[in-house]
C-alpha positions in Angstrom: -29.0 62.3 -17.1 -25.0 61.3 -16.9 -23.7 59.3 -19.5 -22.3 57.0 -17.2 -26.3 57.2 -15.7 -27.8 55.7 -18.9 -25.2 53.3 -19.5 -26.3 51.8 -15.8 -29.7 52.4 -16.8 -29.2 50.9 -20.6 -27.5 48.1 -18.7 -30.4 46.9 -16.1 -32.9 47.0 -19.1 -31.0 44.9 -21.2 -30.3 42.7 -18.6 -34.0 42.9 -17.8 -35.1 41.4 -21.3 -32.5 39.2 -21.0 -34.1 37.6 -17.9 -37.9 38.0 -19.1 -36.6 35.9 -22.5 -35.4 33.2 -20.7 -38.7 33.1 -18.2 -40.7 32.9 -21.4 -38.4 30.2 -23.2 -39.2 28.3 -19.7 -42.6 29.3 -20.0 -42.9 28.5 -23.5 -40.9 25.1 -23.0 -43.6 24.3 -20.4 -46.5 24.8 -22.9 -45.7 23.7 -26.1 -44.8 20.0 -27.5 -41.4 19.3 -26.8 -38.6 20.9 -29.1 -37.9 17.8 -31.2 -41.7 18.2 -32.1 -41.6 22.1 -33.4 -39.2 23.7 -35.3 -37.2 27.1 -33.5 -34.9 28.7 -36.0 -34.3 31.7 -37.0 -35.0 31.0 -40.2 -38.2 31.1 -42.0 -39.1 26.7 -42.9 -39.1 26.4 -46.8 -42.7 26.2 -47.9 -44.0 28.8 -44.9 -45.6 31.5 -45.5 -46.9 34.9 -43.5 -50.5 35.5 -43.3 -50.7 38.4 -41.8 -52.4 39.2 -38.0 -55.9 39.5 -39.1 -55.8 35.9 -40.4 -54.5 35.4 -36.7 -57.5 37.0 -35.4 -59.9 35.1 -36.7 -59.3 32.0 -33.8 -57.2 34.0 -31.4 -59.9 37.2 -31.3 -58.8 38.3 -27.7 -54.6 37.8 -28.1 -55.1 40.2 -30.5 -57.0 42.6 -29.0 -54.4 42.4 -26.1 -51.8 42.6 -28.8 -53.0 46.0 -30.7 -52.9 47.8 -27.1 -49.2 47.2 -27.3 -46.1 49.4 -28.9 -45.4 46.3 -30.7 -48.5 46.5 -32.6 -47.8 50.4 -33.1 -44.1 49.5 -34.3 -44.7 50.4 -38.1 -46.9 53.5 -37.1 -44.4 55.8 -34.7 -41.9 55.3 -37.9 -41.7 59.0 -39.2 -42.6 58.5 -43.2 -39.2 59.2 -44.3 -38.0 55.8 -42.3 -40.8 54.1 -43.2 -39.1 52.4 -46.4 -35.4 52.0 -44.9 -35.1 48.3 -44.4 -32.6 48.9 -41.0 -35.9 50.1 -39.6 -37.9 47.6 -41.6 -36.0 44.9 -39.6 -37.9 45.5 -36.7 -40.9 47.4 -37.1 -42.5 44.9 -39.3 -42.7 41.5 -39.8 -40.9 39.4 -42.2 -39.0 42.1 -43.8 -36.5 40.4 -46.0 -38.5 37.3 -46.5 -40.0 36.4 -49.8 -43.9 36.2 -47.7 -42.8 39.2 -45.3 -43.6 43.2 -45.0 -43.3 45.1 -48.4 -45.2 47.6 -48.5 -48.8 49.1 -48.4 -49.7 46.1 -50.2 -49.0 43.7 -47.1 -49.7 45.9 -43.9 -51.1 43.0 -42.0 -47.3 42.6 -41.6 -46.6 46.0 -40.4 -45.5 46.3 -37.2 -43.9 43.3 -34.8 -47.6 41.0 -35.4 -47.9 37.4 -34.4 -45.1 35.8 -36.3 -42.6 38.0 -35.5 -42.5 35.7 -32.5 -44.4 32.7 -33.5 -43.1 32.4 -36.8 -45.2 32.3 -40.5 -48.9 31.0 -39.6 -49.3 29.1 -43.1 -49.0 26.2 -41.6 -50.4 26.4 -38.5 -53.9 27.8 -40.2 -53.8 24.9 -43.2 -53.7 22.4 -39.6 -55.9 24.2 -37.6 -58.7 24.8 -40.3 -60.3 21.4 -39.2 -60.6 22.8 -35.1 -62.3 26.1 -36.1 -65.8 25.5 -34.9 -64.4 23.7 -31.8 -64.8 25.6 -28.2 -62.2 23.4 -27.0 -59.6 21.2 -28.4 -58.5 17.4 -26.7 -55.0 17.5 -25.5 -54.6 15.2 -29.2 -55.9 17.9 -31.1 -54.4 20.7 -29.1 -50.7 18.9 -29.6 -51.3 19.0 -33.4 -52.2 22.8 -33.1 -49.6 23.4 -31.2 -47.1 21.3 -33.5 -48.0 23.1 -36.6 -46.0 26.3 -35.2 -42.9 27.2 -36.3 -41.7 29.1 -33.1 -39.0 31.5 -33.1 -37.5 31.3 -29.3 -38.2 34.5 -28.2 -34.3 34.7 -27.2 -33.1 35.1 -30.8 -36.2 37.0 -31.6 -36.4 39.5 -28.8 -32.4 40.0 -28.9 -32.3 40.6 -32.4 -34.2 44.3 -32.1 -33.6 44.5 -28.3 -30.8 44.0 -27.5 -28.6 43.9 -31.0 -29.6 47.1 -32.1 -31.3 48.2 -29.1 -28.3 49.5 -27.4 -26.3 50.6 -30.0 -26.9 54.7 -30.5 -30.6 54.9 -32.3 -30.2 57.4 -35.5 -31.9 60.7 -34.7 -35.9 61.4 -36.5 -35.7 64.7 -38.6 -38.7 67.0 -38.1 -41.2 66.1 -41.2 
């Protein structure tokens, strides 16, 4: 393939997620609380903490099951093990790297990989709030606006960009044999 081939080609997929993040911003917009009601930094909210995708598991059982069939759950794992403590990579294929409550090490792989609250944000709060609905088939629209609430949401057009688009077009440093 021509250079000027993949830059056409690099071009149409950026542009792709650009278009897919904003239908999901409108999509998300349409099913969440209003934004004045949720907070959607960048930026972890003092107090927050990751708990790791198991922990999200245990109430949203088939998300995740959708979720490990994806290369986003498989982010930490196609790292070659000399990458796998170089915190460029870090950056996106785990979750939290950098944050006091985010990916380590061995000792927090429930963060390894782009989990949960890469896009949802840390769950701390969300499962301290939710605790009270977990025997509960189905939540009333009052109960479901508190669950919904309790999530600090990431918009997935700072989120997304951040690995996609930031560093996703810029040339990707060659994997040595192991």
């Amino acid at each position: 393939m021509s250079s000027s081939t993949r830059r056409l080609v690099g071009t149409a997929v950026s542009t792709a997620m650009v278009v897919l993040a904003i239908a999901m911003a409108a999509t998300l917009g349409s099913a969440q609380p209003p934004p004045a009601q949720r907070a959607t930094s960048s930026t972890v909210p003092e107090g927050q903490t990751y708990i790791g995708s198991k922990q999200c598991a245990a109430c949203h059982f088939d998300q995740f099951l959708l979720w490990r069939k994806t290369k986003h759950a498989q982010a930490f794992e196609i790292l070659p093990a000399r990458y796998k403590a170089d915190s460029s990579c870090l950056q996106c294929h785990t979750t939290g790297h950098g944050q006091p409550s985010g990916y380590k090490n061995a000792s927090t792989a429930s963060l390894a990989g782009t989990t949960c609250e890469a896009c949802h944000g840390p769950g701390s709060k969300h499962a301290e709030v939710t605790k009270q609905f977990a025997k509960k088939k189905k939540l009333s629209a009052e109960e479901d606006k508190i669950a919904r609430g309790s999530i600090h949401l990431i918009l997935p057009t700072n989120v997304c960009a951040t690995c996609h688009a930031d560093k996703g077009h810029k040339p990707h440093p060659k994997y040595e044999k192991q």
